[in-house]
GUDRENTOR-65866 format. One line per 2 residues: number of its first residue (from 1); their letters; for each residue x, y, z of C-alpha. Coordinates in nm, 4 decimals. Each point is the difference from the previous one (the first is absolute). Layout:
NUM) a) X/Y/Z  ...
//
This chain:
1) xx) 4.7125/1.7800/-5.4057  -0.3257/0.1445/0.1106
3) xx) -0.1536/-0.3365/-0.0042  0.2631/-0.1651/0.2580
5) xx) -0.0245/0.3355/0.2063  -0.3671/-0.0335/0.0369
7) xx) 0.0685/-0.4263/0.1010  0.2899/0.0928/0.2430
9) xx) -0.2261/0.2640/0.1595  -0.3153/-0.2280/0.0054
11) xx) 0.2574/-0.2663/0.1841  0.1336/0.2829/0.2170
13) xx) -0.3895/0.0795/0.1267  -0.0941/-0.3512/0.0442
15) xx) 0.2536/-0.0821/0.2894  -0.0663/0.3674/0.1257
17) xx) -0.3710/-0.1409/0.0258  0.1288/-0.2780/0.1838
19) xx) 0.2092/0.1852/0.3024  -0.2645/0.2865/-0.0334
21) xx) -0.3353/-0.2330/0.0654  0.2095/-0.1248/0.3115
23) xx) -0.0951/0.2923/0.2016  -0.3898/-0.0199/-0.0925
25) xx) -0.0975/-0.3508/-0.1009  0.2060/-0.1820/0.3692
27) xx) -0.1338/0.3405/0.1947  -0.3580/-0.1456/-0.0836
29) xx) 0.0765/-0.3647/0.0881  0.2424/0.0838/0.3400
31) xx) -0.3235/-0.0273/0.1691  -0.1110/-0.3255/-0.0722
33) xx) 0.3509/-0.1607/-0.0194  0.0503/0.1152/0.3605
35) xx) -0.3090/-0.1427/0.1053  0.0861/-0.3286/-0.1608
37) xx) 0.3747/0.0057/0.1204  -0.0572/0.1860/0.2692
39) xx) 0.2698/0.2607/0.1855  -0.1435/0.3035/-0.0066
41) xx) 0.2755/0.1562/0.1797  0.2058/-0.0680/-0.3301
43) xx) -0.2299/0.1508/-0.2311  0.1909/0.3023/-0.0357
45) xx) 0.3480/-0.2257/-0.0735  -0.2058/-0.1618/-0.3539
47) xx) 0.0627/0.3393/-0.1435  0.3029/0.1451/0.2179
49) xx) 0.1813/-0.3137/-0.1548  -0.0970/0.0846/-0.3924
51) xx) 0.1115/0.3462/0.0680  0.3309/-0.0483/0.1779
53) xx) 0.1342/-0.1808/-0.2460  -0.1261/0.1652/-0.2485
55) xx) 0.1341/0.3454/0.1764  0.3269/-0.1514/0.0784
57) xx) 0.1123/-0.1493/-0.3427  -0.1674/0.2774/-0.2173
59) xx) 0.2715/0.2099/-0.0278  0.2048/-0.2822/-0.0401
61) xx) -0.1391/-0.1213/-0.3229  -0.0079/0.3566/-0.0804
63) xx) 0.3907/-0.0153/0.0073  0.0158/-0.3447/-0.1576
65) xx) -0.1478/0.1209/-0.3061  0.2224/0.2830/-0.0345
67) xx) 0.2461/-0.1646/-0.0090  -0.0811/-0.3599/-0.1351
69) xx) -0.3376/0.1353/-0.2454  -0.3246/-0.0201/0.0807
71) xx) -0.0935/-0.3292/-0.1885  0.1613/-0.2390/0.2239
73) xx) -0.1011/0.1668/0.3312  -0.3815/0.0396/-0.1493
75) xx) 0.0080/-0.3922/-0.0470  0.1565/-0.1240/0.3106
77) xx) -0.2665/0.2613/0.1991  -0.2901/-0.1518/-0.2057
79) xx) 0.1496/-0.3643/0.0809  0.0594/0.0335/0.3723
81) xx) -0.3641/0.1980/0.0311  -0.1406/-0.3427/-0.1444
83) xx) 0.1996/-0.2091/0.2242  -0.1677/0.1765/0.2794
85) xx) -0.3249/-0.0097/-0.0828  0.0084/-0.3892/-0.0144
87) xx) 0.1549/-0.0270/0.3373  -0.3342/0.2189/0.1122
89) xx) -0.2685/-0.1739/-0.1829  0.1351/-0.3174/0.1618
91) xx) 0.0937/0.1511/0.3440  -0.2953/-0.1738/0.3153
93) xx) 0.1229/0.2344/0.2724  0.0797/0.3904/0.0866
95) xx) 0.3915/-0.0247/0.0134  0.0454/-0.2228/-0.3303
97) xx) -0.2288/0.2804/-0.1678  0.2179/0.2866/0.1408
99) xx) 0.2960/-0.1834/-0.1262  -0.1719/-0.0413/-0.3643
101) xx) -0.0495/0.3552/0.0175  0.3638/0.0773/0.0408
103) xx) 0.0849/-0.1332/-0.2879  -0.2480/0.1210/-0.1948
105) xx) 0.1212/0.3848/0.0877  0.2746/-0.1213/-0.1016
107) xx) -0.0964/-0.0264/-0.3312  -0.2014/0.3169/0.0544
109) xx) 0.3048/0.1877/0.0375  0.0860/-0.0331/-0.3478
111) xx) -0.3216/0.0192/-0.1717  -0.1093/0.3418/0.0348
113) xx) 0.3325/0.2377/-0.0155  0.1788/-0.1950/-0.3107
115) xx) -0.3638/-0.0033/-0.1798  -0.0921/0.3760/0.0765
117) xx) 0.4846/0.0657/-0.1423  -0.0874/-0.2444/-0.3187
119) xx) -0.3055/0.2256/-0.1045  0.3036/0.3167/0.0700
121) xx) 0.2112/-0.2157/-0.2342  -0.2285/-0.0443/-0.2829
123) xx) -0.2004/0.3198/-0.0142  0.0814/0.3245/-0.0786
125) xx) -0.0359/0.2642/0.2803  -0.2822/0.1613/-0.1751
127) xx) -0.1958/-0.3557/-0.0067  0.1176/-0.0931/0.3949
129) xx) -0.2762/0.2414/0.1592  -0.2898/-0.1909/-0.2008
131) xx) 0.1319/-0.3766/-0.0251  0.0905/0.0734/0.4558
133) xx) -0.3489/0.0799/-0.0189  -0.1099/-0.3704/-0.1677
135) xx) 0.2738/-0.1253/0.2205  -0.1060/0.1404/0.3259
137) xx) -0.4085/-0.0936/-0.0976  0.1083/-0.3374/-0.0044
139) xx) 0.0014/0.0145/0.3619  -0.3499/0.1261/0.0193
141) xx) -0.1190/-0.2524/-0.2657  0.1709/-0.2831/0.2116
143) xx) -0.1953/0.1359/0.2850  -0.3370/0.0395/-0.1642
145) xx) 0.0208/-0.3635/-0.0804  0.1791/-0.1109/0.3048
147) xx) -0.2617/0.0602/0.2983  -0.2611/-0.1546/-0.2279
149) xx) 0.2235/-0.3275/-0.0444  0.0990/0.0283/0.3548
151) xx) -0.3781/-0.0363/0.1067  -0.0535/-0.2516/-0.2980
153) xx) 0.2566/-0.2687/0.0808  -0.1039/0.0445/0.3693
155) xx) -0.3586/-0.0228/-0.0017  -0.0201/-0.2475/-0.2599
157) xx) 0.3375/-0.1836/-0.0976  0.3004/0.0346/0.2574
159) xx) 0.2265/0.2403/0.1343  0.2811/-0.2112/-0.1370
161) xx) -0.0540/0.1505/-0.3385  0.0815/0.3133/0.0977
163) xx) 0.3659/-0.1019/-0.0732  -0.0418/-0.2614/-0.2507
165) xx) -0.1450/0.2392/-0.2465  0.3781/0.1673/0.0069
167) xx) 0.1158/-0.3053/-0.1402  -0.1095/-0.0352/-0.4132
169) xx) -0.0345/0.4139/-0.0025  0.3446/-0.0026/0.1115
171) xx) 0.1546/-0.2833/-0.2802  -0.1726/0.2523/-0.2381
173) xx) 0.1703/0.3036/0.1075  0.3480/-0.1745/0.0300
175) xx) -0.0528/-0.1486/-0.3053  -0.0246/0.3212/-0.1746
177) xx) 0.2556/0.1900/0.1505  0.2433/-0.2937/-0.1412
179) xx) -0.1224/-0.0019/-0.3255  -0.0711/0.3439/-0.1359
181) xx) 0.2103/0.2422/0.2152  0.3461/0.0892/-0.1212
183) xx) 0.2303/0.1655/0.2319  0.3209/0.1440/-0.2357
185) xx) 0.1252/0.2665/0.2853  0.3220/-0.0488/0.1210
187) xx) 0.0333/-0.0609/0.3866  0.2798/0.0876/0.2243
189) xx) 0.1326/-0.3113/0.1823  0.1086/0.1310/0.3478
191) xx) -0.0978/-0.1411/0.3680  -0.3525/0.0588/0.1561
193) xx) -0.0802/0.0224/0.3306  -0.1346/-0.2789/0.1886
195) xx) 0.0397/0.0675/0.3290  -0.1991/0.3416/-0.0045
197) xx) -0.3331/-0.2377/-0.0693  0.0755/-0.2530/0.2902
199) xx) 0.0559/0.3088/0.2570  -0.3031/0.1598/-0.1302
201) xx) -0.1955/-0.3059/0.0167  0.1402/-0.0921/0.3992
203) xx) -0.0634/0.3510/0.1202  -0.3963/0.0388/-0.1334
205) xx) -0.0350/-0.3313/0.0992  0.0594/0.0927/0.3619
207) xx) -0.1920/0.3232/-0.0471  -0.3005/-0.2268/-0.1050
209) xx) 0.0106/-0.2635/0.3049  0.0147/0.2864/0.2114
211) xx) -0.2432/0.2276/-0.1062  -0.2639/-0.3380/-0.0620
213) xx) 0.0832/-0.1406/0.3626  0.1175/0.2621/0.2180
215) xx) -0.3026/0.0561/0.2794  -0.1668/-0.3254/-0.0833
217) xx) 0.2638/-0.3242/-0.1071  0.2709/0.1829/0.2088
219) xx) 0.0122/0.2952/0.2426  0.1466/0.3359/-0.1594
221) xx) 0.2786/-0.0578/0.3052  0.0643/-0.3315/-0.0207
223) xx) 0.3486/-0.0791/-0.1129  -0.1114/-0.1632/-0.3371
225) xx) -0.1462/0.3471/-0.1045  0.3516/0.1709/0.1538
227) xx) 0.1805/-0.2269/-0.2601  -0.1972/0.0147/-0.2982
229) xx) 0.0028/0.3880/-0.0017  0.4147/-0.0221/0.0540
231) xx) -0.0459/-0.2771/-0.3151  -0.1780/0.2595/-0.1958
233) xx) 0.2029/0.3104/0.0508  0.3523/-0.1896/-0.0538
235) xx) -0.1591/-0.1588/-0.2888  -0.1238/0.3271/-0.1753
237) xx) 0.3405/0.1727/0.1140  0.1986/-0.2845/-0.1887
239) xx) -0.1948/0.0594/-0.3602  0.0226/0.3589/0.0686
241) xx) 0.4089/-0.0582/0.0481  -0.0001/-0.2610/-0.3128
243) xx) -0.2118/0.2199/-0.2037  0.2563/0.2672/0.0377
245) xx) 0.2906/-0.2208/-0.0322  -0.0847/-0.1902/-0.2854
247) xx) 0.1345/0.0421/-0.3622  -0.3681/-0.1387/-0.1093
249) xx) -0.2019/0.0742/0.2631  -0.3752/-0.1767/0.0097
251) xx) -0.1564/0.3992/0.0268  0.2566/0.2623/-0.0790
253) xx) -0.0374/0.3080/0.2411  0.0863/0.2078/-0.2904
255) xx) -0.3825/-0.1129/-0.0763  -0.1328/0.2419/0.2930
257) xx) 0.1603/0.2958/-0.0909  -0.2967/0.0428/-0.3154
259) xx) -0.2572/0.1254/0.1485  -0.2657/-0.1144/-0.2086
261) xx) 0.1384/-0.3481/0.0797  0.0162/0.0654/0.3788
263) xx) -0.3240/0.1552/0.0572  -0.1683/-0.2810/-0.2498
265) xx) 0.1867/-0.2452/0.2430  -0.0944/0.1383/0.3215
267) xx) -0.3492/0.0211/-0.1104  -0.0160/-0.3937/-0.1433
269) xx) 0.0891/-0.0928/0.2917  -0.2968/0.1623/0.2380
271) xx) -0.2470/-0.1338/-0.3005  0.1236/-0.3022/0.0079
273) xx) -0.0895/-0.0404/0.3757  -0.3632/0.1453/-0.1055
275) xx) -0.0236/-0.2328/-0.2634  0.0715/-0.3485/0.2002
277) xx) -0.2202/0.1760/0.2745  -0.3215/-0.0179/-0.2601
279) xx) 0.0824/-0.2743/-0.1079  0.0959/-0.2338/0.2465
281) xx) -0.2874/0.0692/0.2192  -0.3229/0.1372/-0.1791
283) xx) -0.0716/-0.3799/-0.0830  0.0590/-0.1026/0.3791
285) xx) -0.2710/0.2916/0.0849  -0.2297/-0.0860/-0.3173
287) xx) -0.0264/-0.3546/0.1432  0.0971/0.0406/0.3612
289) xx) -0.2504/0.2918/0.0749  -0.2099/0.0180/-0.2378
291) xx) -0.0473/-0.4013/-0.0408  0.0109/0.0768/-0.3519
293) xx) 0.1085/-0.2702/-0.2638  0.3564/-0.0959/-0.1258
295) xx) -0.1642/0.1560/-0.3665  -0.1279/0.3086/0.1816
297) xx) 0.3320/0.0957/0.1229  0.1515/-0.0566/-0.2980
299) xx) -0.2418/0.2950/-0.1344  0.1390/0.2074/0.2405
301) xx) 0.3888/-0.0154/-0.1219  -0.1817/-0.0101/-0.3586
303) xx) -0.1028/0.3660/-0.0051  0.3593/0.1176/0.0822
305) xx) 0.0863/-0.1937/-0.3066  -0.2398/0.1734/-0.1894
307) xx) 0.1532/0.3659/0.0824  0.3509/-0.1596/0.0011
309) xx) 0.0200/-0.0112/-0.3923  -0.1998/0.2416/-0.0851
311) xx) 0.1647/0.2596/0.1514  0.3706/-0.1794/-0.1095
313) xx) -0.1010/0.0605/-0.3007  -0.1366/0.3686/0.0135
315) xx) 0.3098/0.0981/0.1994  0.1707/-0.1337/-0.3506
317) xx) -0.1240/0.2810/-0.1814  -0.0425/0.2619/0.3073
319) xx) 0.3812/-0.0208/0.0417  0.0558/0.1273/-0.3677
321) xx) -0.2041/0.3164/0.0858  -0.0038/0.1011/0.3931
323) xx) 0.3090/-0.2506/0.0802  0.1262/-0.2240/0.2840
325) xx) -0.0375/0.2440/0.2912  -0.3134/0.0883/-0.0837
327) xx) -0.1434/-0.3383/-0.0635  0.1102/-0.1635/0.2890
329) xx) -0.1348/0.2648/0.2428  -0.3175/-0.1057/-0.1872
331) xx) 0.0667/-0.3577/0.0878  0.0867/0.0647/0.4155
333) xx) -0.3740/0.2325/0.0450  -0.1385/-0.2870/-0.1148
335) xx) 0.1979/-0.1896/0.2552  -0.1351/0.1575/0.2335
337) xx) -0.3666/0.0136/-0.1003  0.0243/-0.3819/-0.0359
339) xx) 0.1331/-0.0343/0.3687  -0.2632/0.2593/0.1526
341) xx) -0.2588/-0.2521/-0.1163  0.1942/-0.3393/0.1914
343) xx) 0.0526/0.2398/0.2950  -0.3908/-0.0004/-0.0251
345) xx) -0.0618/-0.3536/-0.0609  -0.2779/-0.2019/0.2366
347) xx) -0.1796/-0.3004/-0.0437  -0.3069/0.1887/-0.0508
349) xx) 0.1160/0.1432/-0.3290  0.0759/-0.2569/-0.2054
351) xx) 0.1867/-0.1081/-0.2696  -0.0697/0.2399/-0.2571
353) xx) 0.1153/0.2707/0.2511  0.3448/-0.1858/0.0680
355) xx) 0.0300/-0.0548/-0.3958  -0.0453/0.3942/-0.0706
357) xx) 0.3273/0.0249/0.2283  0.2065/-0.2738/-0.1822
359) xx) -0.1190/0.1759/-0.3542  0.1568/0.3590/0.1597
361) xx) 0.3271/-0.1901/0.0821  0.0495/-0.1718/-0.3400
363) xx) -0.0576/0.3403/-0.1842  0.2636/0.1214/0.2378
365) xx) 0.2516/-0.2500/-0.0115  -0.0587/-0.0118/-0.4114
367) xx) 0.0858/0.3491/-0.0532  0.2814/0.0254/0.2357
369) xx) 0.2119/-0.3143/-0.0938  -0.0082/0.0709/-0.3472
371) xx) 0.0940/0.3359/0.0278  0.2673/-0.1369/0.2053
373) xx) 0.1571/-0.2287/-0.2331  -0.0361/0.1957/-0.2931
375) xx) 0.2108/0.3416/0.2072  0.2812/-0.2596/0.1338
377) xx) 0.0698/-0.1803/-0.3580  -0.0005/0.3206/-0.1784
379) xx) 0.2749/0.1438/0.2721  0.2401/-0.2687/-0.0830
381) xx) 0.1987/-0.1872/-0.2212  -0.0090/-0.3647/-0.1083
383) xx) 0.2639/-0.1168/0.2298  -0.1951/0.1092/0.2915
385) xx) -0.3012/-0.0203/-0.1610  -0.0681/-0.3637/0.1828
387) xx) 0.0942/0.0556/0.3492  -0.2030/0.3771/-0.0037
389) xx) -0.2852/-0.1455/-0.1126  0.0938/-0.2684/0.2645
391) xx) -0.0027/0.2061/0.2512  -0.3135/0.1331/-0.0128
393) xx) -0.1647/-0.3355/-0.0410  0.2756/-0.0957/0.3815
395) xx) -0.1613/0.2830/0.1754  -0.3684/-0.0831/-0.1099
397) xx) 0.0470/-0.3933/0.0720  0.2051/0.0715/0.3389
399) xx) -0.3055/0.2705/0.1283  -0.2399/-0.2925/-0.0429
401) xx) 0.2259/-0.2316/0.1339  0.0783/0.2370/0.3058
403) xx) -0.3956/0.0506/-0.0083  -0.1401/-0.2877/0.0154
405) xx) 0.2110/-0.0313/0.3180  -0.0705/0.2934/0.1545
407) xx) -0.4221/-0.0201/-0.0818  0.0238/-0.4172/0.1134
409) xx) 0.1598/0.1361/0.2940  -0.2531/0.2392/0.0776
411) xx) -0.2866/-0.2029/-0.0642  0.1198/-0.2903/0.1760
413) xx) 0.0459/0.2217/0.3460  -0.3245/0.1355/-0.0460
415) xx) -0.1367/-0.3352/0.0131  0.1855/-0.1319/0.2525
417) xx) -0.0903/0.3200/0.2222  -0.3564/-0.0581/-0.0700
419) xx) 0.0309/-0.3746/0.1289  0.1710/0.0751/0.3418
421) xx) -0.2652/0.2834/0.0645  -0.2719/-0.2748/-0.0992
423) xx) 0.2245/-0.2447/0.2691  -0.0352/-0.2884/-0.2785
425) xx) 0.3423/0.0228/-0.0810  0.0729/-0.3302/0.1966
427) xx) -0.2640/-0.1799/-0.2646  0.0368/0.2200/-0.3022
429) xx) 0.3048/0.0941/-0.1863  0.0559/0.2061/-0.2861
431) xx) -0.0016/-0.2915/-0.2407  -0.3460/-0.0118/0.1237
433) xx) -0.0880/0.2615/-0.2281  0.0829/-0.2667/-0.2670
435) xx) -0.3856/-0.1025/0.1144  -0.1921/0.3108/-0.1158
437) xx) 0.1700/-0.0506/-0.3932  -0.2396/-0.3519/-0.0140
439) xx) -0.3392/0.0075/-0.0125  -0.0284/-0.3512/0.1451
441) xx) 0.2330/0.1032/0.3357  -0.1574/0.3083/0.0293
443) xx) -0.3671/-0.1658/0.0712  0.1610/-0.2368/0.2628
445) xx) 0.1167/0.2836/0.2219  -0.1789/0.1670/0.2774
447) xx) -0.1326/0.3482/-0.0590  0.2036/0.1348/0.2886
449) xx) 0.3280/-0.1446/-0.1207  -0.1250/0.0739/-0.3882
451) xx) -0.0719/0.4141/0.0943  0.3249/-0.0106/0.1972
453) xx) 0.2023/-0.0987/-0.2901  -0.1659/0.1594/-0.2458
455) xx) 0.0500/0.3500/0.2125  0.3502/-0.1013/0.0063
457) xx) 0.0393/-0.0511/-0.3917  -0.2084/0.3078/-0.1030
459) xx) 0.1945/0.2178/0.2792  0.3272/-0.1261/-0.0804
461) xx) -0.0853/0.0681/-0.4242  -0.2050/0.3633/0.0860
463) xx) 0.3848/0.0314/0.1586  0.1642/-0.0852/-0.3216
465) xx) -0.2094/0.1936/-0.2117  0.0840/0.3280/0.1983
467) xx) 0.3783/-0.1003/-0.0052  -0.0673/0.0341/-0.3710
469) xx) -0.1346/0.3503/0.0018  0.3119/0.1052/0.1533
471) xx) 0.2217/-0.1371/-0.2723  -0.1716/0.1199/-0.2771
473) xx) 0.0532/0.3795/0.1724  0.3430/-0.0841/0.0131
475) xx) 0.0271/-0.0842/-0.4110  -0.1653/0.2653/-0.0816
477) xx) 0.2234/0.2530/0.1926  0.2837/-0.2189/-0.2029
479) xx) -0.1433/0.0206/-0.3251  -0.0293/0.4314/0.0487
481) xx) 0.3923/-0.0471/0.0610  0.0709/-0.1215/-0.3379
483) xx) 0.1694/0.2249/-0.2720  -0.2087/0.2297/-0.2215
485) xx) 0.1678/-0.1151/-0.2898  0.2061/-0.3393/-0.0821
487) xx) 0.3296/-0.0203/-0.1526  -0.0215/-0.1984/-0.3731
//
């Protein structure tokens, strides 16, 4: 028995490691796969896409394997992840990527909640806080290994293996899930909801077009922006009417009225918008900027993997003896510290400076997300056990969803701003900025045009980086609103 626990939780952290090294190991190549397809404009879609998806069927699966088990949801997430990743390692332009990445969240959405309710399954409750801890570490192992594979496969091999490594990692983990993991609990056959995931995924999808192209695709009057905000208010009024409704909703309300669930929620969702905001965009400013290698970058988002697990897996033990409230206030200072040091971030200071506030965020996000999941799985019961621990994981995935919007958004006016003042808005576009992630395109331009759009990419990031600051505040004031003590 202990023997096939310890294979189904070895399969269970391989395909974590594959939707966790998304966020790290593409981060590091986004720069050179826009300068190749070019688009810059979309750059901020590439991982808006993932994450909507991923956001918008999350709770879903969550559901599913409530109600169906978690074996046969686990497989068809690891299966439609792998589907996805082919479509991207073959994809030659922008769009076809964005539409590999899709389904890839799709798969996404199942990976991470129905691993994380398995572990809840198997384990005790006195084993969950130190096998969450290995679980959550996964992601900061994944990371440690995927910004220096990310700068690999680009400087030397391809960016195309980015997503064809997914492929034989993934056979593994599906394989083992089939073989060795036994799923004898009895399941209560009753509808799900299906329409609360398509509302959810219509209304953020509006949100997103709107807050990337409002001010520069389309004027924040224009009648497109009128109707996508209408789109995305009727949209998230429908779930909330569903939701209500339902006799199996996708996220019972009921959920909310815990606080330590609520608060957890509330605060996923602002770190999630942090998270995407590192991310996303420290490689663009690594290389950008700094003119930095694809590997150099890749260090970067490397050191945040390095505080990620190590601090998962102190906040194992710390939650045994100062608990979850405690812990995770731990987790949102160092938030903050790590986002005082991005506010601060130049050109002059380097890489090693800009790693220093990636390692603050990963000891940050490892201590607060662990403390999370362990408070909300030992506040319920099995049959709600999936679609809590859903939820959290929703709330996390939709803030970096929602973030990535907002940040692109941001950083693409700044830009655009900094070319009209410049009057070379006529010749230069945003995609332009496509031109300073290539060594090769960057020598051909001019050094007018190349201080003009460099001013605009290290304005329009300083911007995002102070953005940043703010939300990690926010958590922390969140995180001081949780419960002294949890219910168990």
């Amino acid at each position: 028995m202990n023997l096939r626990r310890g294979l189904v939780l070895a399969s269970i952290m391989l395909a974590m490691f594959l939707a966790a090294i998304e966020a790290t190991i593409v981060s590091t190549a986004m720069p050179s796969i826009v300068a190749e397809l070019g688009g810059f404009s979309l750059y901020s879609w590439v991982f808006s896409a993932y994450l909507l998806t991923n956001a918008s069927t999350v709770l879903l699966f969550g559901r599913l394997a409530d109600v169906f088990g978690r074996k046969p949801i686990f497989m068809a997430g690891i299966s439609l992840f792998l589907i996805g990743s082919t479509m991207a390692a073959l994809s030659g332009h922008m769009v076809t990527l964005i539409i590999a990445r899709f389904v890839q969240g799709l798969g996404a959405g199942a990976l991470m909640p129905i691993a994380t309710t398995i572990v809840g399954d198997i384990y005790t409750k006195e084993e969950r806080a130190k096998i969450q801890g290995y679980l959550s570490s996964v992601w900061g192992i994944s990371a440690v290994t995927g910004p220096l594979l990310g700068g690999f496969f680009v400087d030397i091999l391809s960016w195309h293996y980015v997503f064809w490594m997914n492929i034989p990692l993934g056979i593994f983990s599906l394989l083992g899930i089939l073989v060795f993991f036994k799923e004898d609990a009895e399941k209560e056959r009753h509808s799900v909801d299906v329409k609360g995931p398509l509302l959810i995924m219509i209304s953020i999808s509006a949100l997103m077009v709107v807050l990337v192209e409002g001010g520069v695709g389309l004027s924040w009057i224009s009648i497109e922006i009128i109707g996508l905000v209408i789109l995305f208010i009727a949209g998230f009024l429908g779930f909330w009417y569903l939701e209500k409704k339902a006799k199996s909703p996708m996220l019972p309300l009921s959920l909310w009225k815990n606080p330590s669930i609520r608060y957890a929620n509330l605060t996923s969702l602002v770190t999630g918008m942090v998270l995407i905001g590192v991310s996303s965009y420290l490689p663009a400013f690594v290389q950008g900027v700094m003119e930095k290698s694809a590997t150099v970058a890749g260090f970067t988002l490397t050191t945040m993997s390095i505080g990620w697990p190590i601090a998962a897996t102190v906040a194992g033990r710390l939650i045994l003896t100062i608990g979850f409230r405690v812990t995770s206030i731990c987790g949102g200072i160092s938030l903050i510290i790590g986002a005082v040091i991005f506010s601060l971030l130049s050109p002059e200071k380097g890489p090693l400076f800009a790693a220093a506030g990636s390692l603050f965020i990963g000891i940050g996000m490892g201590l607060s997300t662990t403390s999370f999941i362990v408070s909300i799985q030992n506040s319920v019961d099995w049959k709600t056990r999936g679609i809590a621990t859903a939820s959290n994981m929703f709330m996390r995935t939709l803030g970096s969803a929602i973030g990535a919007a907002v940040l692109g958004g941001v950083l693409n006016s700044r830009i655009q701003t900094t070319l009209e003042r410049e009057g070379i808005d006529r010749e230069f576009t945003i995609d332009s900025t496509n031109l300073l992630l290539n060594e090769t395109s960057r020598s051909e331009l001019s050094e007018p045009v190349l201080q003009v759009l460099r001013e605009g990419l290290t304005s329009g990031l300083h911007l995002v980086y102070l953005s940043l600051l703010v939300l990690t505040i926010v958590s922390l004031l969140l995180i001081l609103c949780l419960p002294k003590e949890t219910k168990t």
